[in-house]
N, C-alpha and C positions, 0 to 999 in steps of 0.2 A: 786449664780454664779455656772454654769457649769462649769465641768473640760475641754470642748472643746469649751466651748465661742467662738465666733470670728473664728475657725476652719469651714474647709469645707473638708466634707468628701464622699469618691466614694464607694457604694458596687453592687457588679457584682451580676447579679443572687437575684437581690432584689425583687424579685415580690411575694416572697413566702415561705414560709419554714424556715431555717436557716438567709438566706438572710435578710428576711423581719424582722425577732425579730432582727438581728444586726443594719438595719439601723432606730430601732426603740429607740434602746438601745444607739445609738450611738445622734441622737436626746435628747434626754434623758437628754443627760450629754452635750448641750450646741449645738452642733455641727449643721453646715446645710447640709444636705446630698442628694448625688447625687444619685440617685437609675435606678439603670440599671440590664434590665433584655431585653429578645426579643419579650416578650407576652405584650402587652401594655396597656391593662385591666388592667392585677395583675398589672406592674410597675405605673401607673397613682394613683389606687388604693390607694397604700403603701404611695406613695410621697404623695398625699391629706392629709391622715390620720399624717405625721407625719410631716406637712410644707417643706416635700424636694422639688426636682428637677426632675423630672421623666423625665428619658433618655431611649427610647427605643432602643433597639441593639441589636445583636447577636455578643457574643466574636468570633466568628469564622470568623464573616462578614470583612474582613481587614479594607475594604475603609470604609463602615458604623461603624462602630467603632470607626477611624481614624477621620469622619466626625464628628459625636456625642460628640467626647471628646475632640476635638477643641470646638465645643460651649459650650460645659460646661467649661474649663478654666482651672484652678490648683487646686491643693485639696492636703491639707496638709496629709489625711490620705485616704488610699486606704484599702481597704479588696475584694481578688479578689476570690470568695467567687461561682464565677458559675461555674458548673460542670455535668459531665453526667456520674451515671453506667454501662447505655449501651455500646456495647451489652454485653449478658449473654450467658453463653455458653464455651465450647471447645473451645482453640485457634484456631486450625485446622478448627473447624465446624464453627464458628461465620464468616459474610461476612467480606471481610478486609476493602470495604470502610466505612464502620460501626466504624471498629476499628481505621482504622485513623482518620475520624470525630471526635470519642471522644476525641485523642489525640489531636487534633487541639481545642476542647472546652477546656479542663481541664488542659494541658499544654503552647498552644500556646497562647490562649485565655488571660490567665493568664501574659503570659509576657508581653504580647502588651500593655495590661493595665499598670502594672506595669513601662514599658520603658517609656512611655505616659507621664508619672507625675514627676520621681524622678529626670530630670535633675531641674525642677523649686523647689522641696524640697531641694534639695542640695544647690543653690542659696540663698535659705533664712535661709538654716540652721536649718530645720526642718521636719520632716516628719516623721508617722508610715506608715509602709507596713506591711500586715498580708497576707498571702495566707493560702488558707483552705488545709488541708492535711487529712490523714487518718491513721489510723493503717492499711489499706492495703499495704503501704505504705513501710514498714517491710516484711521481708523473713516471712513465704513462700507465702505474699500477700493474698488475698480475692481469695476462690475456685471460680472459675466460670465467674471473672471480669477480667480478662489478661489485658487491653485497661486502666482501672480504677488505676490498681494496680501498674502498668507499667509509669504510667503518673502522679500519685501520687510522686510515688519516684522519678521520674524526678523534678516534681516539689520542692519538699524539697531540692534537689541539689541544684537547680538555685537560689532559696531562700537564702542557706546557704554560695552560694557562692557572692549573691550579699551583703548580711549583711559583710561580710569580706570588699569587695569592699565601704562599706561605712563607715567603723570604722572612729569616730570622724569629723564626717560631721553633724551630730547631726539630722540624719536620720537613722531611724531601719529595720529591715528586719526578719521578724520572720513567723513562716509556725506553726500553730494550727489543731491540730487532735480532731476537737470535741466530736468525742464517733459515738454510734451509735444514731443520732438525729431520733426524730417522723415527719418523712417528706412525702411528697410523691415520694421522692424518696423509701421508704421504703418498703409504700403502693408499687411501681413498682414490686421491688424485690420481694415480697409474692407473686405478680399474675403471677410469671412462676413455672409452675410444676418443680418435683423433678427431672426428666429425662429429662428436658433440662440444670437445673443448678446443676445436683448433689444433694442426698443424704443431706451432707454435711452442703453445701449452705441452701438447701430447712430447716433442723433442725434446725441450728440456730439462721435464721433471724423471723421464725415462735414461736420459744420457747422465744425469746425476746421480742416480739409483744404480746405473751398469760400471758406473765409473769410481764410484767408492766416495763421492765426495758432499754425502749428505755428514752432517753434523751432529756428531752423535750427543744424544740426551745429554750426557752427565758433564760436557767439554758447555754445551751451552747453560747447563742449569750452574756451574761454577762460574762464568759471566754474568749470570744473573745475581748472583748472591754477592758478586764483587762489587757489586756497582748499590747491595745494601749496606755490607758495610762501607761501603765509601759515604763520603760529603759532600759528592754533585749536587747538583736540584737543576731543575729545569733543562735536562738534554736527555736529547734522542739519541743513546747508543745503540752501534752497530757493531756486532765480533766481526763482522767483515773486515771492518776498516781498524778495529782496536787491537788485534793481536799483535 
């Protein structure tokens, strides 16, 4: 017997990476899962491989989102889990529809999801919510990512204020900073030179990569899924600081 038997579960940005070890992990332990992402290869892909539900979408898309996650139904557990780096760069230098875009995937993206599901959890008196967060997250944010760093902290707010908002409704609301994962989003990060993202930027994410000490998928998508079934609400964990 799985710990999420009978459960049904939503992850955003599941075609790949992070995404894809969570709703595998989440499989795993019982659960059926709804795997959404906008690339409908990777999203098809992942759902085959672990018996889900492949939902093709863009968290940014309002209506196709709105559309997609009316036929998918209710879902006890959500992990809102899609997000973008982009862009890199200067705040000043970086284009600003660029930087709203992001904001609209990693912030807005996120709550829509999120709003979508939690009045039918509250109804039955059950539900986990995880949104993915970062150490950028934190003063003085990620050199180089303004959009990322920015939208992050927004997001742990709204998290922390919706976990308040559901005390004793026997729904959670908790925001997870997986470390720095081996994704491609990573890959992204390495392929700009130093003199677009800094010095700074360009040393660290390159000395982690050469050094072996990125965080592999499936070590953080099993953090993630611990912290569903657990009985927190309202905290920002870090595998940094939690192992």
């Amino acid at each position: 017997m799985g710990a999420l038997d009978g459960r049904t579960a939503l992850v955003t940005g599941g075609g790949r990476g992070l995404g894809a070890a969570v709703a595998a992990e989440l499989a795993a332990h019982g659960a059926h899962v709804g795997v959404l992402s906008r690339t409908a290869d990777d999203v098809r892909r992942v759902a085959a491989e672990i018996g889900g539900t492949a939902l093709v979408a863009d968290v940014a898309d309002r209506d196709r989102l709105s559309s997609v996650l009316q036929r998918f139904g209710e879902a006890d557990v959500v992990v809102a889990n899609a997000g973008v780096v982009w862009p890199l760069g200067t705040f000043a230098g970086v284009d600003l529809a660029e930087w709203e875009a992001a904001v609209e995937v990693n912030l807005f993206g996120a709550v829509r999801v999120v709003r979508a599901f939690v009045p039918g959890m509250v109804a039955r008196g059950y539900g986990r919510i995880v949104t993915i967060s970062s150490g950028a997250a934190n003063p003085p944010g990620m050199p180089s990512a303004n959009a990322y760093s920015a939208s992050k902290a927004a997001l742990d707010m709204a998290t922390l204020h919706l976990a308040r908002e559901l005390s004793g409704t026997g729904v959670t609301a908790n925001a997870v900073r997986p470390g720095v994962v081996d994704t491609d989003m990573q890959t992204f990060m390495r392929g700009h030179p130093a003199d677009v993202v800094g010095v700074e930027f360009y040393e660290r994410f390159h000395g982690l990569h050469e050094r072996g000490e990125l965080v592999a998928p499936s070590t953080a998508a099993a953090f993630v899924v611990g912290v569903v079934l657990g009985d927190g609400n309202g905290e920002v964990l870090d595998i940094r600081t939690s192992r």
